[in-house]
C-alpha positions in Angstrom: 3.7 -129.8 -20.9 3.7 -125.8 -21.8 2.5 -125.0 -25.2 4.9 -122.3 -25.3 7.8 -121.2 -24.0 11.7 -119.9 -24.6 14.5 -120.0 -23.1 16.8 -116.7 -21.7 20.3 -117.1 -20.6 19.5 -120.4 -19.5 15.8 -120.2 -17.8 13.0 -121.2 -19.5 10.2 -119.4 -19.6 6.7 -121.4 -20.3 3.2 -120.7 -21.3 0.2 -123.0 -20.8 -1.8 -121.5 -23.5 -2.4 -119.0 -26.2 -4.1 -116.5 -23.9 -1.5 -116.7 -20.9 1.0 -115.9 -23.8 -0.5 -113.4 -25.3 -0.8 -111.5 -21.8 2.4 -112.0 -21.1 3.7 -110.3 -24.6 1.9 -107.5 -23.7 3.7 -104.3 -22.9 3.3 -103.6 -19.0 0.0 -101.7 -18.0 -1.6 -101.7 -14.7 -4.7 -103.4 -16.1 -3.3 -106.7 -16.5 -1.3 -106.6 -13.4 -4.5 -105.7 -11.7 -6.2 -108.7 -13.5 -2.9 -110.6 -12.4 -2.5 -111.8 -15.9 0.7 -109.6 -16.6 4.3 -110.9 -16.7 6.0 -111.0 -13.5 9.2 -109.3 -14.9 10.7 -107.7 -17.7 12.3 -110.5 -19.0 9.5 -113.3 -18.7 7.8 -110.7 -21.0 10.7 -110.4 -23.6 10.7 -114.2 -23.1 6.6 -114.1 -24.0 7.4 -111.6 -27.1 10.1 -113.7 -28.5 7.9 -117.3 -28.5 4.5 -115.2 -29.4 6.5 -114.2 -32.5 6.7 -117.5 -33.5 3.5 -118.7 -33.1 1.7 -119.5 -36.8 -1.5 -117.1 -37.4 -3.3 -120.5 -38.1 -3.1 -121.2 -34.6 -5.6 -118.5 -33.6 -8.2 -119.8 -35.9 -7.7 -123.1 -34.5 -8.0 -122.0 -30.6 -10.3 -119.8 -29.4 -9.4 -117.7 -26.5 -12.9 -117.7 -25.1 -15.2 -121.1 -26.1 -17.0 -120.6 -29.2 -20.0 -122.1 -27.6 -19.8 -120.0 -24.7 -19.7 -116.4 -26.6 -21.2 -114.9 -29.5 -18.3 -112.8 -30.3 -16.2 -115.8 -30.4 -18.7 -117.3 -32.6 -18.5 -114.0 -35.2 -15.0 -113.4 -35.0 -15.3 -117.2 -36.2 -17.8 -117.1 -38.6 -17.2 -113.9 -40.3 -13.5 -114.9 -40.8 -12.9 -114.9 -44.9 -10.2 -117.4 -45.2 -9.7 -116.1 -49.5 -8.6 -112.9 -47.8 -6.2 -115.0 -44.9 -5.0 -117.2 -47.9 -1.8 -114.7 -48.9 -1.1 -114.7 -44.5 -1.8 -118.4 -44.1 1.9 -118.9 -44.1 3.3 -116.7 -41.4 3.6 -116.6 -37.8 3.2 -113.8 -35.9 7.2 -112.7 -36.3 6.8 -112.7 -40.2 3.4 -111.0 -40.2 5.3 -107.7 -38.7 7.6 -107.9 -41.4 4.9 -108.7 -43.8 3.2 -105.2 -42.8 6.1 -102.9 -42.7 7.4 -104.0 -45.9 6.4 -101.3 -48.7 4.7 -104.3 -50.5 1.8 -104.2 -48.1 0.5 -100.9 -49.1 -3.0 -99.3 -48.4 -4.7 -101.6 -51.6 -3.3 -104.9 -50.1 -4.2 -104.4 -47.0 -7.6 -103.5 -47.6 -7.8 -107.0 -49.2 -6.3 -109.2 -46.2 -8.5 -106.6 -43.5 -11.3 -109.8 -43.6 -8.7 -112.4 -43.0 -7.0 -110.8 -39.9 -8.6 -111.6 -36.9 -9.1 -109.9 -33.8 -6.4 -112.0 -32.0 -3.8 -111.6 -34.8 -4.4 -108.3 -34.8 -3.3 -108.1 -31.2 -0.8 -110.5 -31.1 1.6 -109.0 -34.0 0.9 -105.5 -32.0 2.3 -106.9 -28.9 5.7 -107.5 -30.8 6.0 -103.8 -32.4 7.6 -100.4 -31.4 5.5 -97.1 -31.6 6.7 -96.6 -35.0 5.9 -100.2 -36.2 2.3 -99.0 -35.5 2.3 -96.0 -36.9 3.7 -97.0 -40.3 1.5 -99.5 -40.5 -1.6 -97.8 -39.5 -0.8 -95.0 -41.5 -0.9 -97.3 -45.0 -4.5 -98.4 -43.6 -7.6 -96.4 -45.0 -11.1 -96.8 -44.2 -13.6 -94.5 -45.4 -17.5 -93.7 -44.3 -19.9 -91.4 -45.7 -23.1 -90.6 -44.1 -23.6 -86.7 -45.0 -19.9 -86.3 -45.4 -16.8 -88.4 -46.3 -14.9 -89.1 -43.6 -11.2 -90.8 -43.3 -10.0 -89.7 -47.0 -6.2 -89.8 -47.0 -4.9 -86.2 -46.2 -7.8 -85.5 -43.4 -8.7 -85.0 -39.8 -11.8 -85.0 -39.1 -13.4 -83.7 -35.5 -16.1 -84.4 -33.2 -17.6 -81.6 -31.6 -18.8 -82.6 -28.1 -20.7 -79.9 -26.7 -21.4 -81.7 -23.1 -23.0 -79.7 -20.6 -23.7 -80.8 -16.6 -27.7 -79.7 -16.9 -27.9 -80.3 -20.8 -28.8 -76.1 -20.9 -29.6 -75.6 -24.3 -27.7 -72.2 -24.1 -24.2 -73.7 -22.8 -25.0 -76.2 -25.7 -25.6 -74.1 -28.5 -22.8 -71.9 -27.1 -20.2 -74.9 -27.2 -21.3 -75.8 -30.5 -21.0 -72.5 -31.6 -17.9 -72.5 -30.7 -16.4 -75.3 -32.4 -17.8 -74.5 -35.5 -16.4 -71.1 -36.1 -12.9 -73.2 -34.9 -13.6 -75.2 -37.8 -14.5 -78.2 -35.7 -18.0 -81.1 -35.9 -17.3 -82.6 -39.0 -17.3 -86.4 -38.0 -20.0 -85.7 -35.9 -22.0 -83.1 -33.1 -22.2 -85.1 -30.2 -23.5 -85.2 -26.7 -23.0 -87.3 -24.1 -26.4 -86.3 -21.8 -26.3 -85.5 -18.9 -30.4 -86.6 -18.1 -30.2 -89.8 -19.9 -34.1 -90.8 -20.3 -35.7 -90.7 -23.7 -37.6 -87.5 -23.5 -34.2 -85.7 -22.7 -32.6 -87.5 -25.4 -35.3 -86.8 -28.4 -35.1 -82.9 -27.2 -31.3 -82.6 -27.8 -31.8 -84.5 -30.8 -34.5 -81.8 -31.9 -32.2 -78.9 -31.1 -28.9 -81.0 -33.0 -30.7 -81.4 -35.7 -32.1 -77.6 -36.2 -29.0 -76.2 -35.7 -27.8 -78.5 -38.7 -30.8 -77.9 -41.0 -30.4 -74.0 -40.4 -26.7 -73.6 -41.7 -26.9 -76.6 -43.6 -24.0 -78.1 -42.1 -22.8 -81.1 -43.9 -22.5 -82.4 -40.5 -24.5 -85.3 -38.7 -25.6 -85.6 -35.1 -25.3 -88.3 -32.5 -26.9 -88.2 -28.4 -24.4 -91.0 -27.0 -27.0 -92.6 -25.2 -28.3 -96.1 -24.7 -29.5 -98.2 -27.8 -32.2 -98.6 -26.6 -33.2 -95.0 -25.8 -32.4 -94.3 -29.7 -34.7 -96.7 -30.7 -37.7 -95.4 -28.8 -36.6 -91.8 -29.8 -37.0 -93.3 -33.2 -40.5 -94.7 -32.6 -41.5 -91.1 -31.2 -40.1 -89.5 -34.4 -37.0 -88.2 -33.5 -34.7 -87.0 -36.2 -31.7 -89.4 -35.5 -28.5 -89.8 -38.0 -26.2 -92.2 -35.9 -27.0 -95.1 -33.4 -24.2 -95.0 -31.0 -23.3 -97.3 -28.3 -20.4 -98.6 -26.2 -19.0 -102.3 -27.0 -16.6 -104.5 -25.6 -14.9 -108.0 -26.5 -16.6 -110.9 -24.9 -20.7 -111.7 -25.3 -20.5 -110.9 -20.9 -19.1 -107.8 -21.5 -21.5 -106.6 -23.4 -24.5 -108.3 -21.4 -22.9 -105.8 -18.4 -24.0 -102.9 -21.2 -27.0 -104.5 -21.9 -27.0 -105.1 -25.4 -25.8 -108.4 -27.6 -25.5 -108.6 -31.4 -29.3 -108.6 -32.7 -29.8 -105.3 -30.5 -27.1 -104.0 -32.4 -28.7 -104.8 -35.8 -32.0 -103.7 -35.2 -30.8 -100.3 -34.0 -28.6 -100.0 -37.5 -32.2 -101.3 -39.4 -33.9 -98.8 -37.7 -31.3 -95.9 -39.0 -31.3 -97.3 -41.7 -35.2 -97.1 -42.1 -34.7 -93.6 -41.7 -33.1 -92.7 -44.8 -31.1 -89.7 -43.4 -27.9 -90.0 -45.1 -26.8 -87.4 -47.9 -23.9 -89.5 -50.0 -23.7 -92.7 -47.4 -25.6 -94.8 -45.1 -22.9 -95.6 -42.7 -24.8 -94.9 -39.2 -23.5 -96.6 -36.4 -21.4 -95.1 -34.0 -19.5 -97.6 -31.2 -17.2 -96.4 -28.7 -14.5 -99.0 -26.9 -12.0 -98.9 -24.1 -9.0 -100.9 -22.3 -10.4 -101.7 -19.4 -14.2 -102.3 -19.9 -14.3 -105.8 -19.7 -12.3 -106.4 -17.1 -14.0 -103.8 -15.1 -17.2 -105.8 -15.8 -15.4 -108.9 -14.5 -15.7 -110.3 -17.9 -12.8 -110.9 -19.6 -12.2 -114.9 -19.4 -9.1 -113.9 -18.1 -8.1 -112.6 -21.5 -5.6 -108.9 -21.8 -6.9 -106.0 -21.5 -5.6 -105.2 -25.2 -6.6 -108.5 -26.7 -10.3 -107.7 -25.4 -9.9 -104.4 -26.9 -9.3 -105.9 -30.0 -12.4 -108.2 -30.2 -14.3 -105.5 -29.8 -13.4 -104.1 -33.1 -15.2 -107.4 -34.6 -18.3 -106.4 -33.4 -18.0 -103.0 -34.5 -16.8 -104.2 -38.0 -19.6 -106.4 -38.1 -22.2 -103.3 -38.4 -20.3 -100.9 -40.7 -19.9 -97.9 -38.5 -19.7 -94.1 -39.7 -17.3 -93.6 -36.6 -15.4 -96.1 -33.9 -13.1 -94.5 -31.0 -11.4 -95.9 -28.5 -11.8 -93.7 -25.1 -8.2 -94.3 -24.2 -7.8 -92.7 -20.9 -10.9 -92.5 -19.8 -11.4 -95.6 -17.1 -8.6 -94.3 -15.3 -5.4 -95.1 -13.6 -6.5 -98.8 -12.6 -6.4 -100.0 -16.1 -3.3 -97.3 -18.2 -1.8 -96.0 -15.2 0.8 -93.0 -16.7 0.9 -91.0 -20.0 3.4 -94.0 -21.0 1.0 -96.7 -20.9 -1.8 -94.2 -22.3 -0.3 -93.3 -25.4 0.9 -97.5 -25.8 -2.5 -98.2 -26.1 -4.1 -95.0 -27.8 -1.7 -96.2 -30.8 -2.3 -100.2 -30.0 -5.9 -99.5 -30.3 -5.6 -97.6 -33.6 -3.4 -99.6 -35.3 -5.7 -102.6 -34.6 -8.9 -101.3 -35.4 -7.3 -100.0 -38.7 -5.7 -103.5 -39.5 -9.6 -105.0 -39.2 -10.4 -102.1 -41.9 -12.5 -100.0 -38.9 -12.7 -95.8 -39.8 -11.0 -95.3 -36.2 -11.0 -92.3 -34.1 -9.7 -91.6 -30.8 -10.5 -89.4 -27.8 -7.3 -88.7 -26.7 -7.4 -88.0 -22.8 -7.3 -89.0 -19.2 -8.9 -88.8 -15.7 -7.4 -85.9 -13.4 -6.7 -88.9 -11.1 -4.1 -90.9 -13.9 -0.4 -89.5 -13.6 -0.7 -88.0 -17.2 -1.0 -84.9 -18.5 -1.8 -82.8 -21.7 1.9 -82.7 -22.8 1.2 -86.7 -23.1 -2.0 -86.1 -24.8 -0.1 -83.5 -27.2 2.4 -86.5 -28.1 -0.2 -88.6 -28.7 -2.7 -86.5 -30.7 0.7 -85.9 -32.8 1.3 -89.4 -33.4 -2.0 -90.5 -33.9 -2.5 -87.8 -36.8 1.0 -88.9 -38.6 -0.5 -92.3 -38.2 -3.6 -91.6 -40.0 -6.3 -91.2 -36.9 -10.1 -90.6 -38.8 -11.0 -88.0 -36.2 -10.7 -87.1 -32.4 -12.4 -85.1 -29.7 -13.1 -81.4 -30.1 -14.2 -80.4 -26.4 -14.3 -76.5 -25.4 -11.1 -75.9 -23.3 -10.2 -79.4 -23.9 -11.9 -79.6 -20.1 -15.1 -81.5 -20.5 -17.1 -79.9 -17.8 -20.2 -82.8 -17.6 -18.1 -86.1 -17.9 -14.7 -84.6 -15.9 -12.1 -85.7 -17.4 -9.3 -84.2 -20.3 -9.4 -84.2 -24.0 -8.5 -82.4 -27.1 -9.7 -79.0 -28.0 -11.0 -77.3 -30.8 -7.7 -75.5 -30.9 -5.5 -78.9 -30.6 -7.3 -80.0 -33.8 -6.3 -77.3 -35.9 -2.9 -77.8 -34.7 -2.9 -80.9 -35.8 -3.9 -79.7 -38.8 -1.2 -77.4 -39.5 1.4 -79.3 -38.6 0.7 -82.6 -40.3 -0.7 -80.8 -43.5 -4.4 -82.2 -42.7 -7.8 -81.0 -43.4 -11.1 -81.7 -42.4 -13.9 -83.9 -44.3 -14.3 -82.1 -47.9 -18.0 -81.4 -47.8 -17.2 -79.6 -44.2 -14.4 -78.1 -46.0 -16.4 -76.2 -48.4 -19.2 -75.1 -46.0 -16.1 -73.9 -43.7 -14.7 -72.1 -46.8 -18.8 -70.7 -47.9 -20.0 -70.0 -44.9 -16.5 -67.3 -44.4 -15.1 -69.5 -41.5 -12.3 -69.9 -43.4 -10.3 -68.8 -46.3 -9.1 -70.0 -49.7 -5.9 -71.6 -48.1 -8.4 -72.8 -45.5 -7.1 -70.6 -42.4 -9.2 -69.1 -39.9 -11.0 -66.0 -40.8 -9.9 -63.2 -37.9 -13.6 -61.6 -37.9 -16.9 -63.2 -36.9 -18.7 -65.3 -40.0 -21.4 -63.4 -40.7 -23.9 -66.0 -40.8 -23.3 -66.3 -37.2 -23.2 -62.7 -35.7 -27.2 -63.1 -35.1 -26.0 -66.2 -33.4 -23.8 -64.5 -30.9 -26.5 -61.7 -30.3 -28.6 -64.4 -29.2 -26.4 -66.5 -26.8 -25.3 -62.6 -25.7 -28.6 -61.8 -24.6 
């Protein structure tokens, strides 16, 4: 007998379990069909919707898409659950949760109370059932503030990540990139590199030249090298001077074996941040990074969405109390969000999630030169991602980034962002911006060079 099913114009559509349901309610993307866990037509997904909207939210604490005793995400998603929070949802399926969140009762203070309660799964499953709007307004009404040497996701701001990659990691073409973004009024959720020599000794010297040109304009900034946790903890053992632990999670306990990390990795590279006692006004210093896509590509998503996956992920990065989270929407590539359609579908899918599970989300909005997208997508996007209340995205030179090869945003998207949608960056960055004569007292761009930096610009000049 199907667990679920519902009937169209006389066929009936059935579905053995949660997780074939769930995939089927999800909007088409070439990553399930490649995974052959997508609906076969339009309407056996309508079909999927309708029935997933009437499945009760106690349901997903009672069946667990992968086995608790096979995973331990499973097995935090499960025991990190706060059923006081769930108690005002307990009632609703999936149908009445998205009216439950669009209603002006759920505002930013409520749901901040329930974030504990939602799961990962619910989470997914109400997105499945909601327009692009649906997850803007909602996400929008979600807050989730960190603080490590600024405050990042206050309501009103966009905050940037200045990503000053380079193919040799040249010091010069870094400082220059760097240089840069900052007079653009970018690097205020973090200056980060993604290395292109990714041993420890290459890691601990961009870490030394990050944090100099910090301490030397007293940037209320802090810096990141995205490299393996494990390569931040021995640059910590040597000494380094490191503010954020980043690395990349996924969904399932085999998806993040194919990274090579599990949870207690994780929290000994936040204790040994921690230990470091870095911070200025918080001690939020983990940095993750997720994707559609990853777990499947490590053929370990238990057969599971790409999106539902995507969502579990967010439990292990809420588990750890990040500064920052993104989602790297475009960046596997055509196999997994084929088109600028299915690109911005789960840029906003992602976002809404992670802010739903109370996560300070970002986004990299962007796409392999392979994927049949291009920046007029990313400019819809990066529009409704800031009316939807994004923490922070990408600030890459050119919006071209020349190490990794792929498309982003650019210094100058950001500050159209900003102008458009009213926004302003962190407001410790804010001030430095405003005394270091980057900007002005309405906080526009200053036409002549800051003069803190003209010796700079002689330098990368010579």
């Amino acid at each position: 007998m199907p667990r679920f099913s519902h009937t169209i114009d006389g066929h009936t559509y059935a579905f053995a379990s949660l997780k074939e349901l769930l995939a089927k309610a999800t909007p088409l993307r070439s990553g399930d069909v490649l995974a052959g866990v997508a609906a076969a037509s339009a309407r056996e997904r309508v079909a999927a919707q309708l029935a997933l909207a009437d499945v009760p939210l106690l349901t997903f604490l009672n069946e667990a898409l992968v086995p608790y005793e096979d995973d331990e995400v499973t097995r935090l998603i499960i025991d990190s659950h706060d059923r006081a929070a769930f108690a005002s949802l307990s009632h609703l399926c999936v149908g009445d949760f998205r009216d439950w969140l669009l209603d002006d009762a759920a505002d930013t203070q409520t749901l901040s109370e329930v974030a504990a309660g939602i799961t990962p799964e619910m989470a997914a499953a109400v997105s499945k059932i909601m327009r692009l709007q649906d997850l803007v307004l909602v996400a929008r009404k979600c807050q989730a503030v960190t603080a490590f040497r600024n405050t990042l996701g206050l309501a009103g701001r966009l905050s940037t990540r200045l990503q000053p990659n380079h193919p040799t990691d040249d010091a010069t073409g870094i400082a220059a990139s760097m240089l840069d973004g900052l007079l653009l009024g970018s690097g205020d959720a973090v200056i980060g590199i993604n290395p292109a020599t990714d041993n420890v000794v290459q890691v601990v010297a961009l870490l030394q030249l990050l944090d100099a040109v910090i301490d030397q304009y007293q940037i209320p900034t802090q810096s990141c090298v995205l490299t393996h946790i494990t390569n931040t903890l021995e640059a910590i053992r040597r000494g380094a001077p490191v503010d954020l632990v980043f690395q990349s999670v996924a969904g399932t306990q085999a998806a993040n074996r194919s990274f090579g990390i599990d949870l207690s990795l994780l929290a000994e590279g936040r204790a040994a941040a921690l230990s470091l006692g870095r911070g200025t006004v918080g001690r939020n210093v983990m940095y993750f990074e997720t994707g559609q896509g990853s777990a499947l590509s490590a053929s370990a998503h238990h057969g599971m969405d790409q999106q539902t996956c995507e969502a579990r992920a967010y439990a292990v990065a809420r588990a750890f109390q990040p500064l920052l989270v993104n989602a790297v929407v475009g960046f596997i590539g055509p196999e997994y969000l084929y088109d600028g359609k299915q690109i911005l579908r789960a840029g906003l899918e992602d976002h809404f999630c992670a802010k739903l599970l109370g996560l300070p989300m970002g986004c990299d909005v962007c796409y392999t030169n392979h994927a049949e997208a291009d920046q007029d997508d990313m400019d819809a996007l990066l529009t409704m991602l800031g009316v939807a209340g994004c923490n922070f995205i990408m600030g890459v030179p050119g919006a071209d980034d020349i190490m990794l090869g792929y498309q982003s945003t650019s210094f100058h998207d950001a500050l159209y962002a900003r102008r458009v949608l009213g926004l302003r960056p962190a407001p410790e960055f804010e001030a430095w911006l405003a005394r270091m004569q980057i900007t002005d007292a309405q906080g526009l761009l200053h036409t002549a060079l800051a003069p803190a930096f003209q010796a700079a610009l002689l330098r990368l000049d010579d």
